[in-house]
C-alpha positions as a LaTeX table, in Angstrom:
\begin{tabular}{lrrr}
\hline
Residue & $x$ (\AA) & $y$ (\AA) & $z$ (\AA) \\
\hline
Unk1 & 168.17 & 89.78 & 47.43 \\
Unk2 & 170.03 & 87.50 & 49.79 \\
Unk3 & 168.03 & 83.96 & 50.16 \\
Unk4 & 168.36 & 81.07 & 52.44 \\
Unk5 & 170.20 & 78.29 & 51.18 \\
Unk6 & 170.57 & 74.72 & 52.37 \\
Unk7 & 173.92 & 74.89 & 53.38 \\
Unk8 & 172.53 & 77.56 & 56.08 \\
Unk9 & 171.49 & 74.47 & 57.93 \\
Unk10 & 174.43 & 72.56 & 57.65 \\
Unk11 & 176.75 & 73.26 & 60.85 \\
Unk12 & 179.16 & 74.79 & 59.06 \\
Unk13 & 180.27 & 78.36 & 58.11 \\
Unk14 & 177.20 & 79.64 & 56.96 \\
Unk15 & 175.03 & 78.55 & 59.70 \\
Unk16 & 177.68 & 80.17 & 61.87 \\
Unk17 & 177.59 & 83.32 & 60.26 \\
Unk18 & 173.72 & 83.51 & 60.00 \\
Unk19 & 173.37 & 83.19 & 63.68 \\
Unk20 & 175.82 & 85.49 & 64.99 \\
Unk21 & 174.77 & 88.02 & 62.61 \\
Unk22 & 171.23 & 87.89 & 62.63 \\
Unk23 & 169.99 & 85.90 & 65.93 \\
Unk24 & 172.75 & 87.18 & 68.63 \\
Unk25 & 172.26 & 90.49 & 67.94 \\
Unk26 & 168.08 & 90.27 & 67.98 \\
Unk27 & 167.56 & 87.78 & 70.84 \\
Unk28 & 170.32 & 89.33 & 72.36 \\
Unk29 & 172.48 & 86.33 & 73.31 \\
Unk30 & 175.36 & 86.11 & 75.71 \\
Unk31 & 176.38 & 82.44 & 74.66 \\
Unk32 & 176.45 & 79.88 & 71.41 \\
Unk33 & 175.95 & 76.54 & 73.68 \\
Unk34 & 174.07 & 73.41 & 73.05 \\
Unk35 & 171.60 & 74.22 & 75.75 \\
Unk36 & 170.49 & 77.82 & 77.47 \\
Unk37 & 172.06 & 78.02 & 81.31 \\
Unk38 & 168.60 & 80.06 & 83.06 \\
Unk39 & 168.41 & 81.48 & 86.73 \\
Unk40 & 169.07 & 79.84 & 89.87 \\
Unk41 & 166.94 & 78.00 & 92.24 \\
Unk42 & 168.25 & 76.61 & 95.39 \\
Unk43 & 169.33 & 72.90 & 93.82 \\
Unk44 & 171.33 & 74.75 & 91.11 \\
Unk45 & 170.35 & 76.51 & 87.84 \\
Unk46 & 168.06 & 74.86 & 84.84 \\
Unk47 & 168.86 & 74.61 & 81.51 \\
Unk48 & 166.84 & 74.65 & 78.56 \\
Unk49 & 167.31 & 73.54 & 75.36 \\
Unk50 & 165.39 & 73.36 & 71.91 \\
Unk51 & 166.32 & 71.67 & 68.30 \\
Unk52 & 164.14 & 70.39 & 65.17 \\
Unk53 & 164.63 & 67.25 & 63.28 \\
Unk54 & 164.36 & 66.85 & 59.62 \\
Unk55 & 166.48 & 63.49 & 58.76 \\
Unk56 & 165.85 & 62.17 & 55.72 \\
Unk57 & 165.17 & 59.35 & 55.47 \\
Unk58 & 163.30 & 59.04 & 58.95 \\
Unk59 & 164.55 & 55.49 & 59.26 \\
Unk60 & 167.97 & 54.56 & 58.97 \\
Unk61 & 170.54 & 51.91 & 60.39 \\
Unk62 & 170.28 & 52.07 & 63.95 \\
Unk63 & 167.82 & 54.44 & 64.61 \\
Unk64 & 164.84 & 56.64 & 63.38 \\
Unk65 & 163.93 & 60.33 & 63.58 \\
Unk66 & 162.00 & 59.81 & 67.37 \\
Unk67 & 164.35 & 58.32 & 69.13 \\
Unk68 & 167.10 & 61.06 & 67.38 \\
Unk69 & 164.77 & 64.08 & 68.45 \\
Unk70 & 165.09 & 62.54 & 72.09 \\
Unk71 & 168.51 & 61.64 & 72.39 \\
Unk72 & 169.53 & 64.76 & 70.71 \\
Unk73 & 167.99 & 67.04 & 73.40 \\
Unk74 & 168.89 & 64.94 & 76.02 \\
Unk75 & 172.75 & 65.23 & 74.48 \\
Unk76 & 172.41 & 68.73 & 74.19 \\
Unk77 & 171.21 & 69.43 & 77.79 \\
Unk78 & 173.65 & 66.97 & 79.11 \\
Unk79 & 176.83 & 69.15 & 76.79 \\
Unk80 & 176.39 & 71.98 & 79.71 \\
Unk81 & 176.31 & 69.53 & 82.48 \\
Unk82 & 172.72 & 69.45 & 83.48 \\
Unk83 & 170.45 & 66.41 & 84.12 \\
Unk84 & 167.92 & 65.77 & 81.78 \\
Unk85 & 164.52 & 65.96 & 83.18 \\
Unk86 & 161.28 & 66.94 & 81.04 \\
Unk87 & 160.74 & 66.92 & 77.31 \\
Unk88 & 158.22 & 68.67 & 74.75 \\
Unk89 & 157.27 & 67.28 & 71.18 \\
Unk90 & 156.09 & 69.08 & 67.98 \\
Unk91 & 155.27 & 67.06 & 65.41 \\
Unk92 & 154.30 & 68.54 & 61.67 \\
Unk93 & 152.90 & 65.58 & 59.41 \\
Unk94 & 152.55 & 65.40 & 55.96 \\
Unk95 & 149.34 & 64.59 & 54.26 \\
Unk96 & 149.53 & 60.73 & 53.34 \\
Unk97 & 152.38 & 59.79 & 55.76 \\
Unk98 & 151.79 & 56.13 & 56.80 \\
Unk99 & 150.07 & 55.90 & 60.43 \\
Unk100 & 151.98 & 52.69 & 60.82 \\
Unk101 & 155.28 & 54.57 & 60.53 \\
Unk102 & 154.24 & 57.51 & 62.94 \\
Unk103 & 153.13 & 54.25 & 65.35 \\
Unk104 & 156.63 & 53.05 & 65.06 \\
Unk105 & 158.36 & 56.60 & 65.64 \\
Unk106 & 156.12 & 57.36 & 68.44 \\
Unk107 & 156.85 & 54.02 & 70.04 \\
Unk108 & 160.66 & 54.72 & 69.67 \\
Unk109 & 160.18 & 58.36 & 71.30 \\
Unk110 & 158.76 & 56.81 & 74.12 \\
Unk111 & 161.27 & 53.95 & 74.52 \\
Unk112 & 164.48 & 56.40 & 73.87 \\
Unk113 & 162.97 & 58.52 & 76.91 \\
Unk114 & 162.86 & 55.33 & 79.22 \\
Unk115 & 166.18 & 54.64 & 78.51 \\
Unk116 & 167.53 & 58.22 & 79.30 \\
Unk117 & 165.15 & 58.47 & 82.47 \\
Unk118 & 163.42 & 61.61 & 80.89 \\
Unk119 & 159.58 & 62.37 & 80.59 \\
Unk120 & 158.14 & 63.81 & 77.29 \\
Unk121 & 155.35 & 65.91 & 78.92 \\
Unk122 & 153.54 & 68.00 & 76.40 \\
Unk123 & 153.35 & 68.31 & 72.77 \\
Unk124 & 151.46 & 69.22 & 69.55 \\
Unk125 & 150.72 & 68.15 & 66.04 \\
Unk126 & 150.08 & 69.81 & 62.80 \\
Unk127 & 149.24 & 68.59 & 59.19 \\
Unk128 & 150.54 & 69.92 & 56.20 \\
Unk129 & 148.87 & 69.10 & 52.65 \\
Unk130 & 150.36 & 66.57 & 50.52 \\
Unk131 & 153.48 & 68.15 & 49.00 \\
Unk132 & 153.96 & 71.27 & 51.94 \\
Unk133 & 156.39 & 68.77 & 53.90 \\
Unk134 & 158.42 & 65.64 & 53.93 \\
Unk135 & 156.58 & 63.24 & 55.96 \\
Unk136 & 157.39 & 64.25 & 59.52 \\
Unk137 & 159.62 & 66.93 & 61.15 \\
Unk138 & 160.01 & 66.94 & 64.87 \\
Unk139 & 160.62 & 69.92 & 66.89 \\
Unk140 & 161.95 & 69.07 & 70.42 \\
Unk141 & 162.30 & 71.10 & 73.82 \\
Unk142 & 163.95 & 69.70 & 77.20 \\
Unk143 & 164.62 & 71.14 & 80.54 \\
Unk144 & 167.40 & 69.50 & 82.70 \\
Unk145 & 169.25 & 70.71 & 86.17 \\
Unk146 & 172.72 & 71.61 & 86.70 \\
Unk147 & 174.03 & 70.81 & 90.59 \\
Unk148 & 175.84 & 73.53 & 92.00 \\
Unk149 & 179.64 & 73.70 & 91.45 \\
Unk150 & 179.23 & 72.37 & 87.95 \\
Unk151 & 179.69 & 75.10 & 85.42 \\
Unk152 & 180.53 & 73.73 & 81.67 \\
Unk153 & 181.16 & 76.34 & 79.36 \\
Unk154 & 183.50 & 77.19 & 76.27 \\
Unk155 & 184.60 & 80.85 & 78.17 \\
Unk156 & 185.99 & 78.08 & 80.71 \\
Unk157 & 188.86 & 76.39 & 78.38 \\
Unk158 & 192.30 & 77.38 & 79.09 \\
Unk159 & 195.81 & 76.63 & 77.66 \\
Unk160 & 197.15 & 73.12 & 78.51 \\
Unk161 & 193.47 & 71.23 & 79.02 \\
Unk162 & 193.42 & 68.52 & 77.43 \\
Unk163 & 190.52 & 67.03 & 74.75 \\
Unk164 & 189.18 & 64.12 & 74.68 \\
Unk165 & 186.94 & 62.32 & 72.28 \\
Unk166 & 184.34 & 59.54 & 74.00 \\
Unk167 & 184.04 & 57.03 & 70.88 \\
Unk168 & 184.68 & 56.90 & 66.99 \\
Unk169 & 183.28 & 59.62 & 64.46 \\
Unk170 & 181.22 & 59.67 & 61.11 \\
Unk171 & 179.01 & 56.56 & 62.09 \\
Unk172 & 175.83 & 58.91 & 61.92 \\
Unk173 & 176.54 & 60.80 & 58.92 \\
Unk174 & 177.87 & 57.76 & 56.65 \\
Unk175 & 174.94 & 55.59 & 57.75 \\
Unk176 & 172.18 & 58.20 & 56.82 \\
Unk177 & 173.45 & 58.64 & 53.26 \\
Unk178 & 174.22 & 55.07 & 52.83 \\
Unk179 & 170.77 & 54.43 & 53.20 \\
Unk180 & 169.78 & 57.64 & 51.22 \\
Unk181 & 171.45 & 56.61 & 48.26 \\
Unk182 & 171.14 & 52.47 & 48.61 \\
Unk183 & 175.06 & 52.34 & 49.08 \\
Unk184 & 175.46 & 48.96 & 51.52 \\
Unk185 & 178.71 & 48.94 & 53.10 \\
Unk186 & 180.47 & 45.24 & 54.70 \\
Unk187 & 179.59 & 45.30 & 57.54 \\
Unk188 & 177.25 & 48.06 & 57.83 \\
Unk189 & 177.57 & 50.83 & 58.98 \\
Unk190 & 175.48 & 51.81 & 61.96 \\
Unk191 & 174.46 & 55.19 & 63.26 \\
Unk192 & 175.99 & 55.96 & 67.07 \\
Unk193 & 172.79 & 57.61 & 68.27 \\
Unk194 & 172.42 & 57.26 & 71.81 \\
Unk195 & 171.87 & 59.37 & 75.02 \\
Unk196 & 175.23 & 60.24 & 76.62 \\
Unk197 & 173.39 & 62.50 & 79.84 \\
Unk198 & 174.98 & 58.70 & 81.90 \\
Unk199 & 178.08 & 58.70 & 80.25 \\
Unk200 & 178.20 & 62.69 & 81.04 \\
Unk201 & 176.89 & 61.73 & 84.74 \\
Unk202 & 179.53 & 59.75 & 85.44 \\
Unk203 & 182.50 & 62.11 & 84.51 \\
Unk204 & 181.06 & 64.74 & 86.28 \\
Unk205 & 181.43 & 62.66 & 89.37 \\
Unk206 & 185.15 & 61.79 & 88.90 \\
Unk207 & 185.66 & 65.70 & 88.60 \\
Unk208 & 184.26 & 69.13 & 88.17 \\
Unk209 & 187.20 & 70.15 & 86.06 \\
Unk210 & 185.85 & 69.35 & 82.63 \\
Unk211 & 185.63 & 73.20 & 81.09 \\
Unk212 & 183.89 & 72.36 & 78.06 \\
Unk213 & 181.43 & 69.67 & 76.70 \\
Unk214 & 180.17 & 69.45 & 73.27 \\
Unk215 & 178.64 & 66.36 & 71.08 \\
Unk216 & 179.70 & 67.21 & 67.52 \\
Unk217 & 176.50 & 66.71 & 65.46 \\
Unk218 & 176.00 & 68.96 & 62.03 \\
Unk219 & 179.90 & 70.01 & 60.62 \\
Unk220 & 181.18 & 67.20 & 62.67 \\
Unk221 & 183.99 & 67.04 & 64.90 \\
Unk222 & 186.64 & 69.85 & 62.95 \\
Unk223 & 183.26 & 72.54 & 63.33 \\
Unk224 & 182.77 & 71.60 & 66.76 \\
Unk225 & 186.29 & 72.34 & 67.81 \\
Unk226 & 186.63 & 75.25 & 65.61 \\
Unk227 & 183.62 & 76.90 & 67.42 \\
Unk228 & 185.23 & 75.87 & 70.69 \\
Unk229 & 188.42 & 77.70 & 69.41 \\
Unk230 & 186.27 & 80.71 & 68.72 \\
Unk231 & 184.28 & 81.24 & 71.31 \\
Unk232 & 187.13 & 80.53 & 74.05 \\
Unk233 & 189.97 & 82.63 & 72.07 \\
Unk234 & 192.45 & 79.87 & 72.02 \\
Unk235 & 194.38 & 77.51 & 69.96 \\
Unk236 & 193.30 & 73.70 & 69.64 \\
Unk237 & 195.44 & 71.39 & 68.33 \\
Unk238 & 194.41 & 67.38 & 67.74 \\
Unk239 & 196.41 & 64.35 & 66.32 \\
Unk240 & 194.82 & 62.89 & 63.28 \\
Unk241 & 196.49 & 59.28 & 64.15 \\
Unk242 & 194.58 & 59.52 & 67.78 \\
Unk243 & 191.27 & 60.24 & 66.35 \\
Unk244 & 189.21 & 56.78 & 65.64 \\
Unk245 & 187.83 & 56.59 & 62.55 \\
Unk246 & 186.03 & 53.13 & 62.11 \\
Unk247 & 187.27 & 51.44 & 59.12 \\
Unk248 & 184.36 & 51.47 & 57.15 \\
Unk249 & 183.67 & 54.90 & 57.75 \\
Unk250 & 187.25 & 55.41 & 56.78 \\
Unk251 & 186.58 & 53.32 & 53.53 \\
Unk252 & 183.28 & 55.02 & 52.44 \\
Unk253 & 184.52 & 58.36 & 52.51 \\
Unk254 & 187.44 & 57.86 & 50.52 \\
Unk255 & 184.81 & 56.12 & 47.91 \\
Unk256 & 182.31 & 58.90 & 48.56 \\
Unk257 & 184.94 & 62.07 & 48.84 \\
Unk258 & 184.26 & 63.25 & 51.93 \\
Unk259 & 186.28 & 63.95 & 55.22 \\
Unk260 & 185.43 & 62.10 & 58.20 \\
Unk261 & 186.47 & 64.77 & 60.70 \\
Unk262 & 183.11 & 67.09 & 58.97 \\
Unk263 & 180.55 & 63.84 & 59.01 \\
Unk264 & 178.44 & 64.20 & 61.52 \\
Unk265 & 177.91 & 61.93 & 64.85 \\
Unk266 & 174.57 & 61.81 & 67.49 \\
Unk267 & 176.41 & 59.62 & 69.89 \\
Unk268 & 179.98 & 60.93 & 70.80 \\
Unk269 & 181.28 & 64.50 & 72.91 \\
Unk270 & 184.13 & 66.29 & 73.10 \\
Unk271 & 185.28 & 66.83 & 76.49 \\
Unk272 & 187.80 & 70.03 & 76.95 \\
Unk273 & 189.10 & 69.00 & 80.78 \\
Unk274 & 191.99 & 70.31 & 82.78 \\
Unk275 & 195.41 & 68.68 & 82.00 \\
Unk276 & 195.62 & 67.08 & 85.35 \\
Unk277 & 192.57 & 64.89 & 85.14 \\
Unk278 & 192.44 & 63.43 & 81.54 \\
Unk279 & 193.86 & 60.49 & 82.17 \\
Unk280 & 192.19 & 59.49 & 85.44 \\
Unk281 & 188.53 & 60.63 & 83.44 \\
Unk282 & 189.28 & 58.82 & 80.56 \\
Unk283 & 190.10 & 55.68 & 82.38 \\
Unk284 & 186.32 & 55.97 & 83.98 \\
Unk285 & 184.93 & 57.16 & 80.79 \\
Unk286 & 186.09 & 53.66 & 79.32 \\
Unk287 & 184.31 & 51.63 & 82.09 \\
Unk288 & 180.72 & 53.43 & 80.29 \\
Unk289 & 179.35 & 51.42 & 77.37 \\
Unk290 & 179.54 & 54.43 & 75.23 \\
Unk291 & 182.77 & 55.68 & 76.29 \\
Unk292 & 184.77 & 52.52 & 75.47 \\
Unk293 & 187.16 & 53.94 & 72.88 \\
Unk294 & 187.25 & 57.51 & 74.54 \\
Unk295 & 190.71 & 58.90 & 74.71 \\
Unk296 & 192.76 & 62.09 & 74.37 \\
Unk297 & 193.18 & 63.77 & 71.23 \\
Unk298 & 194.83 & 66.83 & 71.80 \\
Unk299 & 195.06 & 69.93 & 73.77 \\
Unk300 & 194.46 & 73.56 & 74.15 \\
Unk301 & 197.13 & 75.95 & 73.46 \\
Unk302 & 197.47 & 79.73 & 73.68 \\
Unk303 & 198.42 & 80.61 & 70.15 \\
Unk304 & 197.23 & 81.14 & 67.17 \\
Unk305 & 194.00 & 82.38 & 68.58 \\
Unk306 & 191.15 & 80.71 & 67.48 \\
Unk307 & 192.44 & 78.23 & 65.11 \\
Unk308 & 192.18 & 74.68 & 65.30 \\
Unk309 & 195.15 & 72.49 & 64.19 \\
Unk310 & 195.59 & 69.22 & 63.05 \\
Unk311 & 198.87 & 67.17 & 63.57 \\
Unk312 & 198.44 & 64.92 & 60.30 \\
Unk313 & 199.83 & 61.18 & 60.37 \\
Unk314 & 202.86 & 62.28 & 57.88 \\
Unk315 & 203.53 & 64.78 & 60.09 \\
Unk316 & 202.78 & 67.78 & 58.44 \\
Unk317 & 200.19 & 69.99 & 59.82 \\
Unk318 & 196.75 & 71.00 & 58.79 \\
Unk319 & 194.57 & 73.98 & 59.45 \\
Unk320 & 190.90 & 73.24 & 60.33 \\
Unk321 & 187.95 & 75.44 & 59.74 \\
Unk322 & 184.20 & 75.13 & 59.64 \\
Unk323 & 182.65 & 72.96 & 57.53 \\
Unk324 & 181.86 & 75.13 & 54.15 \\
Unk325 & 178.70 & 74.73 & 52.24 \\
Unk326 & 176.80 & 71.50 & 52.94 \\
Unk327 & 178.98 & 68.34 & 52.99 \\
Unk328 & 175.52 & 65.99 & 53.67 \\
Unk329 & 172.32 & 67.61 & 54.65 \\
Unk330 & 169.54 & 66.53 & 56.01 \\
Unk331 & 171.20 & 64.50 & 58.62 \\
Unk332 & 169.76 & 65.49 & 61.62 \\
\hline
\end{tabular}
């Protein structure tokens, strides 16, 4: 009998595979993007999005499991161009979780809404007994509105686009299991959560050509781009010496053995725009606090279908797939 395992909720392969082959085909789904693109009204069309948080541990450098469960649904409604606009929020506590910690986390939640101009409008809470959970999951759900003549999609990429990254990758991922594991890194190493729905605002006002959006969470930037490659039935191909990789991250993964292109990120996209107006968009993306270090990193080519390439910085190039198994769980 075939059981769920915990690399199911990594990302990577596996998640993949479980949701194309058992919730496409039941739900009966059109489209694998962050956020659910529903009917028109006469301002545009809504989007809806919903995702569950179970970082462990629930407070780490730079951030804390509230303000992740906002920023990550405002992220995800903002990766199919909509504006971010109401938020639900499930809670599940654990029997003997400290009240002063669910103050703190509830205080974040409502701070990390201010600062993306969202409203968390309804929620619920349920307790587990002692040993049924981990402390606290969160389960959020956001609504945002897409203008009309904005349509963000992977079906949208085409041969020559361009990518382009917004800021450095692995700064989530390292930081969580850092502080997991009581590794301290000099300097530290800080998580990059943050909402991007005004960094997102902003290029969608220098253009309407940007044909794909994602923020590369779980399976990190090589999953993200592989799905992209899937889903759009082209070839992507990235330089490995363009891609910023913070030192430290750099540094810790070699120590730890892990790849920094699979670590996962809460603060970055990926931005798949036509060829013609990377350059002006990055140089806007760069005047946005969290789009300092953006630049391009590759671009979309018509062959091999659905494979992701990786120029490497001897020269030689490297396939990328989907993360396999479960590089560091629990990060999200």
């Amino acid at each position: 009998m075939e059981r769920i395992l915990l690399g199911h909720g990594s990302g990577g392969r596996l998640m993949y595979q479980l949701i194309r082959e058992h919730f496409v085909p039941q739900f009966e789904l059109k489209a694998l993007n962050d956020s659910a693109v529903l009917g028109r009204i006469d301002q545009g069309k809504l989007a809806f999005t919903t995702d569950s948080y179970v970082v462990s541990p629930v407070f780490f450098p730079g951030g804390n499991i509230g303000e992740l469960a906002v920023y990550g649904t405002v992220n995800d409604l903002s990766m199919v161009g909509a504006k971010p606009l109401y938020l639900t929020a499930g809670l599940i506590l654990e029997e003997g979780f400290p009240l002063d910690d669910l103050k703190k986390i509830l205080a974040s939640m409502s701070s990390a809404a201010a600062q993306a101009g969202v409203k968390i409008v309804a929620g619920d809470t349920k307790v587990v007994n002692k040993g049924k959970g981990d402390g606290i999951f969160i389960n959020t759900s956001g609504v945002g509105l897409i203008k009309k003549g904005i349509d963000v999609s992977p079906l949208k990429v085409r041969p020559s686009d361009k990518v382009i990254i917004s800021g450095s990758v692995g700064n989530h991922g390292i930081s969580i299991i850092a502080e997991r594991n009581g590794i301290s890194f000099n300097p530290p190493i800080i998580s990059d959560t943050a909402p991007l729905n005004g960094l997102v605002d902003r290029m969608l006002k220098k253009t309407k050509e940007i044909h794909a959006m994602r923020d590369p969470t779980r399976g990190g930037l090589a999953t993200t781009l592989k799905e992209i490659a899937v889903d759009s039935g082209y070839c992507i191909f990235i330089e490995e010496e363009a891609i910023p990789v913070p030192q430290g991250v750099k540094g810790a993964c070699e120590l730890l053995g892990l790849d920094p292109l699979y670590v996962a990120n809460e603060g970055i996209l990926i931005a798949i725009v036509k060829s013609q107006v990377a350059e002006p968009l990055v140089k806007i993306m760069k005047k946005h606090p969290l789009g300092k270090e953006a630049r391009i990193i590759g671009e979309v080519k018509e062959s091999p279908s659905g494979m992701v390439l990786l120029k490497t910085a001897i020269g030689g190039t490297r396939i990328i797939e989907m993360l396999s198994g479960d590089q560091l769980p629990r990060i999200c």
